[in-house]
C-alpha positions in Angstrom: -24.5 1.1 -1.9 -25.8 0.6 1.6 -23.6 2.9 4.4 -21.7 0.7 6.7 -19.8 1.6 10.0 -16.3 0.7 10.2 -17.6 -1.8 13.0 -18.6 -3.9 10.0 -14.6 -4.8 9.2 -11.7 -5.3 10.2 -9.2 -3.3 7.8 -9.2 -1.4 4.9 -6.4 0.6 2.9 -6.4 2.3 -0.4 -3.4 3.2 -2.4 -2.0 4.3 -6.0 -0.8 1.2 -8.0 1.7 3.3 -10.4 2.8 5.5 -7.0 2.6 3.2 -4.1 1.3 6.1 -2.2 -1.0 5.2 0.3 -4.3 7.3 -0.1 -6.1 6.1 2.7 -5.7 3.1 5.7 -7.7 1.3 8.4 -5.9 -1.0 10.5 -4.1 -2.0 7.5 -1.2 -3.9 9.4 -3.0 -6.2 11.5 -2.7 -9.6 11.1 -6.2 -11.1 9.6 -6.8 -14.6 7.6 -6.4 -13.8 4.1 -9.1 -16.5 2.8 -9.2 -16.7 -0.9 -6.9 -13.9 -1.1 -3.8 -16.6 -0.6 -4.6 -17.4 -4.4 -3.0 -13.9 -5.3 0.5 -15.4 -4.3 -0.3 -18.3 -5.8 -1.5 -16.9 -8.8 1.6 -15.1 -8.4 4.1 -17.9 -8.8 2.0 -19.4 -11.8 2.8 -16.0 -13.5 6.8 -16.4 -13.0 6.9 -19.7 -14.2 5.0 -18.9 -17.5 7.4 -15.8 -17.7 10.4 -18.4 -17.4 9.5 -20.9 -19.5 8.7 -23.1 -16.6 5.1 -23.8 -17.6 2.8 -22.6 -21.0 -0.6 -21.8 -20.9 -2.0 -25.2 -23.2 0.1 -27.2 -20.5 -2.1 -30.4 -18.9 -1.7 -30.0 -15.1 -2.4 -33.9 -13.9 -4.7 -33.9 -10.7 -3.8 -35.6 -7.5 -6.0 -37.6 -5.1 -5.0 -34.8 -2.4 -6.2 -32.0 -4.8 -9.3 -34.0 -5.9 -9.8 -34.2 -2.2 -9.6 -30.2 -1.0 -13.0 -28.4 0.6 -15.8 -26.5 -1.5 -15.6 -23.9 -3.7 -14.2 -26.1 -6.1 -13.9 -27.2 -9.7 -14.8 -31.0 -8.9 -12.3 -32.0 -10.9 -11.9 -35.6 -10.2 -8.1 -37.6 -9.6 -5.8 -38.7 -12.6 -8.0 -35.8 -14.8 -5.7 -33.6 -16.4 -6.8 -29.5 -16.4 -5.2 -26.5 -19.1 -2.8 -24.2 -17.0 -4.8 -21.2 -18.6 -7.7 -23.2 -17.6 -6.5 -23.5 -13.8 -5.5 -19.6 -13.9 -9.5 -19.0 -14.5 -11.0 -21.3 -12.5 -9.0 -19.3 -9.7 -9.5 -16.0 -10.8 -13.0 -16.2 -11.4 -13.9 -19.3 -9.2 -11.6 -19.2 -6.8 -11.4 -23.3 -6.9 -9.7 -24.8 -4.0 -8.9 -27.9 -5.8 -7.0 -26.1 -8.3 -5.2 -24.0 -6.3 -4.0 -27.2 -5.1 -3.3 -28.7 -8.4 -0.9 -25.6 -9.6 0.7 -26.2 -6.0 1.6 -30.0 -6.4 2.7 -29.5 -10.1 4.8 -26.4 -9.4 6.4 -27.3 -6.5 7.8 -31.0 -6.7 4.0 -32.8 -5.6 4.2 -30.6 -2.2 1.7 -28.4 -1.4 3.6 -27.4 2.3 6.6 -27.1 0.1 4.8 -25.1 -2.5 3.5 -22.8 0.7 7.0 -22.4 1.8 7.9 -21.1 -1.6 4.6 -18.5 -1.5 6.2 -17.7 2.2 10.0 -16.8 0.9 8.6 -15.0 -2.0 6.6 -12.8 0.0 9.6 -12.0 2.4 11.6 -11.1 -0.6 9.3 -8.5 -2.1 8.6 -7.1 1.7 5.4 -8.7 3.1 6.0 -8.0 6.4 3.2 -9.5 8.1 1.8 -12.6 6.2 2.6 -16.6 6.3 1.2 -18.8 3.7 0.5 -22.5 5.0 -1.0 -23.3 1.8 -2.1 -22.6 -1.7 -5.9 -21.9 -1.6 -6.5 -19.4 1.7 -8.2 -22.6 3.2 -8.8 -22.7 6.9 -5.2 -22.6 8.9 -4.3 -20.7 12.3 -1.1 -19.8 10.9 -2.1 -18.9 7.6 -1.8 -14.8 8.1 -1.5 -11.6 6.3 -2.5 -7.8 6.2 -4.2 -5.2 4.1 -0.7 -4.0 3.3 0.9 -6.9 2.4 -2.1 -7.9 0.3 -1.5 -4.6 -1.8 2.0 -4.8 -2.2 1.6 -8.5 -3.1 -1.4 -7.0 -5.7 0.7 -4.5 -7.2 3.7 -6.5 -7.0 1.8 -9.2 -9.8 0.2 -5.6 -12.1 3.9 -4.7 -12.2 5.6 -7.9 -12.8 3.2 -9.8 -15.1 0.5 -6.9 -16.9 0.1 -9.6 -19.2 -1.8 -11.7 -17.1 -3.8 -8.8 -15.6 -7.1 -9.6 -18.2 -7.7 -12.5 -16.4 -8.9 -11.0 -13.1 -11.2 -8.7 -15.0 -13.2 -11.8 -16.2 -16.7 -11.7 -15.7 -18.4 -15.1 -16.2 -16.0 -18.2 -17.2 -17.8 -21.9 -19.0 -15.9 -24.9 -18.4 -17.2 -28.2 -19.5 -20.3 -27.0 -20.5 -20.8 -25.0 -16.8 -20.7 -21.4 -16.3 -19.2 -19.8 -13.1 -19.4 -15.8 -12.0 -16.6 -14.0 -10.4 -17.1 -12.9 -7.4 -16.4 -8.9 -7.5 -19.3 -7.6 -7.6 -17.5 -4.2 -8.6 -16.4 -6.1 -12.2 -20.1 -4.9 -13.2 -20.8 -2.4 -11.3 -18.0 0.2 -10.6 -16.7 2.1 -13.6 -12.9 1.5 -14.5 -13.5 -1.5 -12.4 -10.8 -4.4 -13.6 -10.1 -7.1 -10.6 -8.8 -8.1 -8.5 -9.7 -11.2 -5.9 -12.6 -12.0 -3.4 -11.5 -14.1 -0.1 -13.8 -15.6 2.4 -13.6 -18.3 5.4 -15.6 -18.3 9.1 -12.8 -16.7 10.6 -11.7 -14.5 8.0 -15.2 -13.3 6.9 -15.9 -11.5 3.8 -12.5 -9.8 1.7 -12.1 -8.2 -1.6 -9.3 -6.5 -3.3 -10.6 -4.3 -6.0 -9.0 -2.3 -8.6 -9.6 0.8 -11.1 -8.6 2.4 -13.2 -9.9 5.9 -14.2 -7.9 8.9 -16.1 -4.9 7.8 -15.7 -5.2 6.4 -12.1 -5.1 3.0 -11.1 -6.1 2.5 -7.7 -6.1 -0.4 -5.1 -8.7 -1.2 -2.1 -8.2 -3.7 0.0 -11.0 -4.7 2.6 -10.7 -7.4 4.9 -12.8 -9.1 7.4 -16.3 -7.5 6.3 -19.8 -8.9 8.0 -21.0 -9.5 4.9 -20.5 -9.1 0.8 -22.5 -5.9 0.6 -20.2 -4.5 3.1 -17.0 -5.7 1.2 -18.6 -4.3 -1.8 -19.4 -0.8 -0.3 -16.6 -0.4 1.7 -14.3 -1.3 -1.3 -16.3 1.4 -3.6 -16.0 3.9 -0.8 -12.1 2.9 -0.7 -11.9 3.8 -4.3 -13.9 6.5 -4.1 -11.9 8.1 -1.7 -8.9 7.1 -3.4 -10.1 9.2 -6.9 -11.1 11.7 -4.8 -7.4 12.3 -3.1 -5.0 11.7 -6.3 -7.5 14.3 -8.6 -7.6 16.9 -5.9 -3.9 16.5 -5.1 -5.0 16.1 -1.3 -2.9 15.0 1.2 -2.7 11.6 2.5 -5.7 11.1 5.0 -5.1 10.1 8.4 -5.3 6.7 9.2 -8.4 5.8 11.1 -9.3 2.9 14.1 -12.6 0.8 14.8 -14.1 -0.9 17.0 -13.7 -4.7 16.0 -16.7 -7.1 16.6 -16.7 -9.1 19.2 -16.9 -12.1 17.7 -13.2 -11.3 16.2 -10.4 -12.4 18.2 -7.4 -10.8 16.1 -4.3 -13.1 15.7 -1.7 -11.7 18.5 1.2 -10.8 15.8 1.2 -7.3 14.7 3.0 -5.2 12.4 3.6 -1.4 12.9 5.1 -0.3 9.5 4.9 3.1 8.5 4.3 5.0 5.0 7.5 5.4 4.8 8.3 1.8 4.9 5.0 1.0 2.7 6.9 2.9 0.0 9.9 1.1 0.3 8.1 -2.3 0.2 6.4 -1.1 -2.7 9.8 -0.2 -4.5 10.6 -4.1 -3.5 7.5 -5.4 -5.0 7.4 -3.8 -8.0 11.3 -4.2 -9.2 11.6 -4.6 -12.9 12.3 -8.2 -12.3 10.8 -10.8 -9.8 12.4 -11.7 -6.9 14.8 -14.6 -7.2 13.2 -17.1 -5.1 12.1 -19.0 -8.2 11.4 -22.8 -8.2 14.6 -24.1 -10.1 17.2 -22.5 -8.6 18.9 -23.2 -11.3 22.2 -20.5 -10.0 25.4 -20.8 -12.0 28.0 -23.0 -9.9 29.8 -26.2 -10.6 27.3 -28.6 -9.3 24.5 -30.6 -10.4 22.2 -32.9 -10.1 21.7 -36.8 -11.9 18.0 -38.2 -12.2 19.3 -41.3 -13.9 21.0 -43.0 -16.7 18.8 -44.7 -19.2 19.2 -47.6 -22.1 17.3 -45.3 -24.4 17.0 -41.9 -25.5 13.5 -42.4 -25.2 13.3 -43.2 -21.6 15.4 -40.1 -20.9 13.6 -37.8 -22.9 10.6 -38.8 -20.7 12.5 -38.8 -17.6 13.2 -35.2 -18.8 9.7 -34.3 -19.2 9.2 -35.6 -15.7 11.7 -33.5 -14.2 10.3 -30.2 -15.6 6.7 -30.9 -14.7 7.2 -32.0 -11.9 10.0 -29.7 -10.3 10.2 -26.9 -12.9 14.1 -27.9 -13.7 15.3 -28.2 -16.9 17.1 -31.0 -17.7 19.0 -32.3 -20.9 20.0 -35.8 -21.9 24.0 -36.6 -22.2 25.5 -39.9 -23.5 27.8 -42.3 -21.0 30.9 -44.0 -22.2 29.1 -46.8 -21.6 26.1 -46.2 -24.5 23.8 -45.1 -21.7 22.0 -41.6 -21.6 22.1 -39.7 -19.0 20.1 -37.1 -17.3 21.4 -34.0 -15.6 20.8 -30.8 -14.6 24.1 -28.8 -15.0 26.1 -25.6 -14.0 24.7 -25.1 -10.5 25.3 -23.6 -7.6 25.9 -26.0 -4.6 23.1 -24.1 -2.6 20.3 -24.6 -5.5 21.5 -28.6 -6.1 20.9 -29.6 -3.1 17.4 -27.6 -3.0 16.7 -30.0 -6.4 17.8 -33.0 -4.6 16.1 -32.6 -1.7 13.0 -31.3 -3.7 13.2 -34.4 -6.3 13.5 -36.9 -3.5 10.4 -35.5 -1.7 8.7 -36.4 -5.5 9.9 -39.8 -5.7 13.4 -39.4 -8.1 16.5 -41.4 -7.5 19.1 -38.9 -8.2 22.1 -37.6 -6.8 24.6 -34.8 -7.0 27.7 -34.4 -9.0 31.0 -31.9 -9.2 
């Protein structure tokens, strides 16, 4: 690996997944554009709502114009095609496809993107990003789409903690779909023993960014490197993270003292800044890695005495299908219950007034007629 100077990047932070100690930081709570590294949160969310029932990995995911539509890298999938959630999870893992970032946006979130981003923004408040705003789904150029080295760990270890069953996919290497084969991007996959993800990020403002993981005699480490000139910088300042990291937790060496550069100059840093200490790190990290997920799922389905009505139907059949569309579409589940009057209704039931009128507000945004009931 070629030596870089820390001129060549904007922040960098290295910390034990299973501990939450932080080894080893660099500017690791200033505000830089997260790029590709959005699709962790995303990711993220697709995670929970496999967990819950919400979605199944040999679910269709139906494509939208607006997805067809988003910026290179992408899949190419084309509008009114249909894509395998455990198909999507790849292509963002290993791609890092804008389009289907999008796609598991739209079908998670009511057809929204912006409201899916909203979600990805609550979520990370709840498990204690302190510094980052999501604007949408894929990393994809936006002002206002912000985040640190920090928060990118603790989102990092946050899904290792939550979902380890879903970690094997960021360790894929190489990935065929439809007869084309794609490369991940972590260059440390191949390279860097105990290597096994994590996520590579890049825009014109945010530069080059990796997040790269290890794991080695019982240590599994995290490095986080954003805004490098280049992707032999991200790649030896990641392996120098890690190194470092290895270095500090088999030695039983103190913390290191965090370290400044000297930013190009063709970086103007976002104004916002967060301070947080190691202190507070570890306390975020407690957050992110509860035994359960935070509760800013997409149902909302809270016990209460409300709910919600997407219709009343002449036939079982039409409201079995009207069932179907209210799960793929906004993640609620719905069941069929017969009117006095021979029709079939369908409701969601036993909610809190709080989450019915986050359905109905959701389901109108995606086009249902429905209203709430007491």
């Amino acid at each position: 690996m070629m030596p870089v100077s820390a001129a060549q990047y904007r922040a960098a932070l290295v910390a034990d997944m299973d501990s939450g100690k932080v080894l080893y930081q660099e500017n690791a709570t200033v505000q830089n554009y997260p790029a590709s590294l959005t699709k962790i949160m995303t990711l993220y969310l697709t995670f929970d709502a496999l967990e819950h029932g919400r979605l199944h990995l040999d679910d269709y995911l139906i494509v939208s114009q607006s997805a067809a539509a988003a910026s290179p890298v992408k899949l190419g999938l084309t509008a009114g095609s249909k894509i395998k959630v455990e198909d999507a999870i790849k292509a963002l893992t290993v791609l890092s496809a804008n389009d289907v970032a999008r796609v598991l946006a739209e079908n998670l979130k009511g057809g929204m993107e912006g409201n899916f981003a909203g979600l990805m923004t609550r979520v990370a408040s709840e498990i204690g990003l302190t510094g980052t705003n999501f604007e949408n789904s894929s990393g994809l150029p936006d002002d206002d789409q912000l985040s640190t080295a920090r928060d990118i760990a603790l989102l990092s270890m946050a899904v290792y903690k939550h979902f380890p069953q879903y970690w094997k996919y960021f360790s894929i290497k190489t990935w065929t779909y439809n007869g084309k084969t794609y490369t991940n991007g972590n260059r440390l996959l191949g390279s860097y023993p105990g290597c096994d993800g994590m996520k590579t990020g890049y825009t014109n403002k945010s530069r080059y960014s990796l997040v790269a993981t290890a794991n080695r005699n019982n240590h599994h480490l995290i490095a986080v490197v954003l805004g490098a000139e280049n992707k032999d910088v991200r790649a030896s300042v990641a392996t120098d993270m890690l190194n470092r990291g290895f270095k500090a937790v088999e030695s039983g060496a103190p913390t290191t003292t965090v370290q400044t550069y000297s930013a190009p100059v063709t970086y103007t840093a976002p104004v916002a800044q967060n301070t947080s200490s190691a202190t507070t790190f570890k306390a975020a990290y407690n957050a992110a890695t509860a035994q359960s997920a935070p509760s800013g799922s997409y149902s909302g389905n809270k016990s209460g005495n409300a709910g919600v009505q997407f219709g009343a139907f002449s036939s079982r059949a039409s409201a079995q299908t009207q069932v179907s569309n209210v799960q793929n579409k906004l993640g609620v589940s719905a069941v069929i219950e017969t009117a006095p009057n021979g029709m079939f209704r369908v409701r969601a039931n036993n909610l809190s007034e709080s989450a019915a009128q986050d359905i109905l507000s959701r389901a109108r945004d995606s086009g249902f007629d429905c209203y709430i009931f007491h």
